[in-house]
C-alpha positions as YAML, in Angstrom:
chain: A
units: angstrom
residues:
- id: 1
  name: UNK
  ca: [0.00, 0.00, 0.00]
- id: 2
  name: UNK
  ca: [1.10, 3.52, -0.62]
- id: 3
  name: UNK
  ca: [0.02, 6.57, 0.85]
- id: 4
  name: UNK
  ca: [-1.12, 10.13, -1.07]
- id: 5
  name: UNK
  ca: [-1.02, 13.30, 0.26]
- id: 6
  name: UNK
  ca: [-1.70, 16.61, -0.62]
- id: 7
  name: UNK
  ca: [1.66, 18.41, -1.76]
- id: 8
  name: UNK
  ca: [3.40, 21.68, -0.89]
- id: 9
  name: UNK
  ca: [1.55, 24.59, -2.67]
- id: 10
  name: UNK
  ca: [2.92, 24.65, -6.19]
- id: 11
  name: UNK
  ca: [5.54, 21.51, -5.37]
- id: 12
  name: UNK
  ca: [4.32, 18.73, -6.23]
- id: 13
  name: UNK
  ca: [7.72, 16.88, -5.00]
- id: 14
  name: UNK
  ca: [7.23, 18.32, -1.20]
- id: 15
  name: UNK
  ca: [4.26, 17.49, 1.22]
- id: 16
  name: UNK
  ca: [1.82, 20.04, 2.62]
- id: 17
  name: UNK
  ca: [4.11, 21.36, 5.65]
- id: 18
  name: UNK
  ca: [1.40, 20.40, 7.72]
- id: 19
  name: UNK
  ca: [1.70, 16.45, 6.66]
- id: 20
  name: UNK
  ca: [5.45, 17.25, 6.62]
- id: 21
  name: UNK
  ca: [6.43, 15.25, 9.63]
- id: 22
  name: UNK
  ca: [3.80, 12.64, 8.74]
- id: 23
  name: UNK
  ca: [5.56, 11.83, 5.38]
- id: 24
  name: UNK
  ca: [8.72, 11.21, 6.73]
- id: 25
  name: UNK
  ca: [7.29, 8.92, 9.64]
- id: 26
  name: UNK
  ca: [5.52, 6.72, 6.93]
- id: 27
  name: UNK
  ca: [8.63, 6.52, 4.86]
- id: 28
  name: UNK
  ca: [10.41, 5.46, 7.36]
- id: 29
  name: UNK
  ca: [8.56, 2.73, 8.20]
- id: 30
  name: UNK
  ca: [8.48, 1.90, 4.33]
- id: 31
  name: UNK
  ca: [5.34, 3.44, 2.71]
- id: 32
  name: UNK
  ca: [6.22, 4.88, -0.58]
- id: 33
  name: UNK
  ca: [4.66, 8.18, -0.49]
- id: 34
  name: UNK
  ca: [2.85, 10.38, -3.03]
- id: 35
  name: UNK
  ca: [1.73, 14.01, -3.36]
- id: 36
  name: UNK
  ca: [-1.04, 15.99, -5.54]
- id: 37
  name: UNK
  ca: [-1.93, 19.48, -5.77]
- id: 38
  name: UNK
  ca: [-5.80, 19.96, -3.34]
- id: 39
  name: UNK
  ca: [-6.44, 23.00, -3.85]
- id: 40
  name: UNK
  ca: [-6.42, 22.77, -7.29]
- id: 41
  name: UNK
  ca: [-8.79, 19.74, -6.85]
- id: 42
  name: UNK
  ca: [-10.63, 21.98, -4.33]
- id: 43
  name: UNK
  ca: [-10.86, 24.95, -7.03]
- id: 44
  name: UNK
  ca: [-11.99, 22.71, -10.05]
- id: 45
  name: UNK
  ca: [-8.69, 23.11, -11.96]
- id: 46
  name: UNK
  ca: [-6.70, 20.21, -13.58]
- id: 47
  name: UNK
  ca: [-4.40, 18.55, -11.07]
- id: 48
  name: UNK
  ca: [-2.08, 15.80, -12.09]
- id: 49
  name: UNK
  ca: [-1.65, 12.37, -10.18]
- id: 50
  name: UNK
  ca: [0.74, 10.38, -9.98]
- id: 51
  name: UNK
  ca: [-0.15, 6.67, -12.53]
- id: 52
  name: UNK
  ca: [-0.09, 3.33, -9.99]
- id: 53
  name: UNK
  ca: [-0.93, 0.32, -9.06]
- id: 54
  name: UNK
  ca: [-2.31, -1.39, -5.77]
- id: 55
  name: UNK
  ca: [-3.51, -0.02, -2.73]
- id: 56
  name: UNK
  ca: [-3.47, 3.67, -2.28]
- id: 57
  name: UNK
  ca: [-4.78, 5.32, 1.31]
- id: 58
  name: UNK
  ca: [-5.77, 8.82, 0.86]
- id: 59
  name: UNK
  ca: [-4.00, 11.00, 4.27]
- id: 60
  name: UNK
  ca: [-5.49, 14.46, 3.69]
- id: 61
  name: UNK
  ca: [-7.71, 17.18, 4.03]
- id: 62
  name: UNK
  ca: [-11.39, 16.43, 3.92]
- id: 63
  name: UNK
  ca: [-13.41, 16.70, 0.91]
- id: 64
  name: UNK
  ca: [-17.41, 17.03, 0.37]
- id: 65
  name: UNK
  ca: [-19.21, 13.28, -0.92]
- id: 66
  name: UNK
  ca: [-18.82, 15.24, -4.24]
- id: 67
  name: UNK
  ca: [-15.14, 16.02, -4.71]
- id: 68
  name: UNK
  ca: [-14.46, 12.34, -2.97]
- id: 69
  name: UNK
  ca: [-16.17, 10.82, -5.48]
- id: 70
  name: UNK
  ca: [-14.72, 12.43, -8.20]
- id: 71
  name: UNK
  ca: [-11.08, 12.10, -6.22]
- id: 72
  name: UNK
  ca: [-11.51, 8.47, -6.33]
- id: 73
  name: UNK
  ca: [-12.34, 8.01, -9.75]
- id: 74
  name: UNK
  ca: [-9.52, 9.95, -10.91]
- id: 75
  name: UNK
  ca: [-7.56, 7.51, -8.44]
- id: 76
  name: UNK
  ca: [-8.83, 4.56, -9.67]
- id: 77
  name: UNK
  ca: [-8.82, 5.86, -14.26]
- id: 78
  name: UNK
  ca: [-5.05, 6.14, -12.93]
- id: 79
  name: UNK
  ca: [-4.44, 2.43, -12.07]
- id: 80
  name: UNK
  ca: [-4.94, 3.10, -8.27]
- id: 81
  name: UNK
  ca: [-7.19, 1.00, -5.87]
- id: 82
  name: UNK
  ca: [-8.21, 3.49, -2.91]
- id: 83
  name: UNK
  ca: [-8.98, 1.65, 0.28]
- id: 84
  name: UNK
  ca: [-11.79, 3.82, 0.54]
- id: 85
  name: UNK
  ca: [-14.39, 3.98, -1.52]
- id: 86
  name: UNK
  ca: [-17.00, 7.21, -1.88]
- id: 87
  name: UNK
  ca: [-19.99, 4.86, 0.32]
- id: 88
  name: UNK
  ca: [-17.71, 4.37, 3.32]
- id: 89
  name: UNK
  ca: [-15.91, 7.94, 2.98]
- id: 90
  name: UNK
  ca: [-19.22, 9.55, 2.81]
- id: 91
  name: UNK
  ca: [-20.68, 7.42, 5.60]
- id: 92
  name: UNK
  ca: [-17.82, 8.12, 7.77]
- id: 93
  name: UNK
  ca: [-18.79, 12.21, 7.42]
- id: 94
  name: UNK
  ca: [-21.73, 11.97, 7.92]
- id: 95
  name: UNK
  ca: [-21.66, 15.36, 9.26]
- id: 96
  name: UNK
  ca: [-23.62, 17.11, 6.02]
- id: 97
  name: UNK
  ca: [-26.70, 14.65, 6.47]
- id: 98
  name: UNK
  ca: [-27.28, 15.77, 9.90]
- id: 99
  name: UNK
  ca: [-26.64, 19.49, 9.64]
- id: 100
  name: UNK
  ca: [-30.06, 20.11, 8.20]
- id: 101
  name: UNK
  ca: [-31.68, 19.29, 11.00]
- id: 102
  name: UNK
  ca: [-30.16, 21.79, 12.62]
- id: 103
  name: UNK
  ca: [-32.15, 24.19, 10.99]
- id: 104
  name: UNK
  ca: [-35.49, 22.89, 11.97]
- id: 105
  name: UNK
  ca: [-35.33, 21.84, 15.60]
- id: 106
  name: UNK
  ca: [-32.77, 21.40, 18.63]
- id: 107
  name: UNK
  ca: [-30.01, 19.27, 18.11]
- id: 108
  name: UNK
  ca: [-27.33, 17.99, 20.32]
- id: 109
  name: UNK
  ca: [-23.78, 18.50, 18.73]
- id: 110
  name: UNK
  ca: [-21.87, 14.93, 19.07]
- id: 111
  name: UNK
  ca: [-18.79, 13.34, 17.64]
- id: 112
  name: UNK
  ca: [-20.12, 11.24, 15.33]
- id: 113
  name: UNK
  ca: [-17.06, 9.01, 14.37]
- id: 114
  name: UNK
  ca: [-17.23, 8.47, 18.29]
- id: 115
  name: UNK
  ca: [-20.38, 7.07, 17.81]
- id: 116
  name: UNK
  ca: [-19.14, 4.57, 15.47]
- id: 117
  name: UNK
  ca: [-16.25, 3.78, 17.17]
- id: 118
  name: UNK
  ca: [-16.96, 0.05, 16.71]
- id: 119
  name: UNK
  ca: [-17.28, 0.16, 12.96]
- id: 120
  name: UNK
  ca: [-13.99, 2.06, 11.85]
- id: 121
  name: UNK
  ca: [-10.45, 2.24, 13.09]
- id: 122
  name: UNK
  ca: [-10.24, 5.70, 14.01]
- id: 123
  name: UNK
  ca: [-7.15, 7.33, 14.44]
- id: 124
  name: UNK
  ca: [-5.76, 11.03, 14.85]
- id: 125
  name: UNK
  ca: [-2.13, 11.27, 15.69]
- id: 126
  name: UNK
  ca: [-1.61, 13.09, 18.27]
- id: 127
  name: UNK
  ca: [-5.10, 13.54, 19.55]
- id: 128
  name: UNK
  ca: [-6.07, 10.50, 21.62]
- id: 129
  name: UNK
  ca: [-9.72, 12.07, 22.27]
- id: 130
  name: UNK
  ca: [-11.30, 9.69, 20.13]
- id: 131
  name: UNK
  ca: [-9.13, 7.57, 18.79]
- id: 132
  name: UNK
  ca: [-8.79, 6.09, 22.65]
- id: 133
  name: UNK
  ca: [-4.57, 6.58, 21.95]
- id: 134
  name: UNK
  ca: [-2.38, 8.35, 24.40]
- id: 135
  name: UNK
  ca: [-2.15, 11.97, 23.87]
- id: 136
  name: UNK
  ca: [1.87, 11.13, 23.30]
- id: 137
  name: UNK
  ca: [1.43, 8.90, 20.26]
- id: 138
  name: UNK
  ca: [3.68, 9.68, 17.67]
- id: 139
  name: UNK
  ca: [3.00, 9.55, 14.09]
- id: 140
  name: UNK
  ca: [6.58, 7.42, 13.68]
- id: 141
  name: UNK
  ca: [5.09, 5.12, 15.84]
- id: 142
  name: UNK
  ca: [1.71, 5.09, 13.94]
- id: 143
  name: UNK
  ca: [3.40, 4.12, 10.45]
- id: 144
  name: UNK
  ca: [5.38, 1.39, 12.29]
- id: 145
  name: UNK
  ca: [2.28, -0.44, 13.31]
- id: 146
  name: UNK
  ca: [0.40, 0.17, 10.14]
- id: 147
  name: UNK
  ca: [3.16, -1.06, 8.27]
- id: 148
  name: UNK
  ca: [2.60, -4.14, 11.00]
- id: 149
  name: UNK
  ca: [-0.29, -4.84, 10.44]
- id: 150
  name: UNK
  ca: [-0.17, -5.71, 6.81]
- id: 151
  name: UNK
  ca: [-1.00, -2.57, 5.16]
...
């Protein structure tokens, strides 16, 4: 499996500086690691991707059902077999099919991927809140054991 990540803005050789340190953890536990230009995919312009084969996890910045779906075609027309397809990415935000409710009566605000903690593996590196991970973790450490466990 390799990973994809949004690149630096107007690099596409460099990550985002805010995946930076995530990169390098994931390479050094052996992911090969490639990068594409999001805001462009965010603005509607051309963006290029990288041509592949296998298993590709997607470690970026969120996208509507809409973009996803597009994202993962694009993924998949370019050899590429996302782990996640656009029913589980758009069941796992969820967040757009509740917010219209909140026009029309009280709501509660909740942490939805909480609440389906025993569906997905959720992880946020460095934020144990709902992952149920130590505050501490590092993403080094995180790579490691996703490498370990066969990804």
């Amino acid at each position: 499996m390799d990973i994809l990540f949004p690149c630096d803005y107007g690099d596409l050789t460099a990550p985002d500086p805010d995946f930076a340190i995530e990169v390098s953890a994931a390479r050094a536990a052996g992911f090969v690691c490639h990068f594409f230009d999001f805001n462009a995919l965010r603005a509607g312009d051309a963006y290029r991707l990288t041509k592949g084969e296998g298993a590709l996890l997607y470690r970026g910045w969120m996208l509507s059902d809409t973009e996803y779906a597009g994202f993962y075609a694009r993924l998949v027309a370019r050899g590429w077999e996302p782990i996640t397809p656009p029913t589980a990415y758009d069941e796992a935000d969820a967040w757009e099919l509740y917010a219209a409710q909140f026009r029309t009566q009280d709501a509660i605000l909740k942490d939805w991927v909480k609440s389906a903690k025993y569906r997905w593996w959720v992880v946020e590196t460095g934020d144990g809140q709902v992952a149920g991970l130590p505050g501490s973790i590092a993403p080094e450490a995180f790579y490691r054991a996703l490498r370990l466990v066969g990804a």
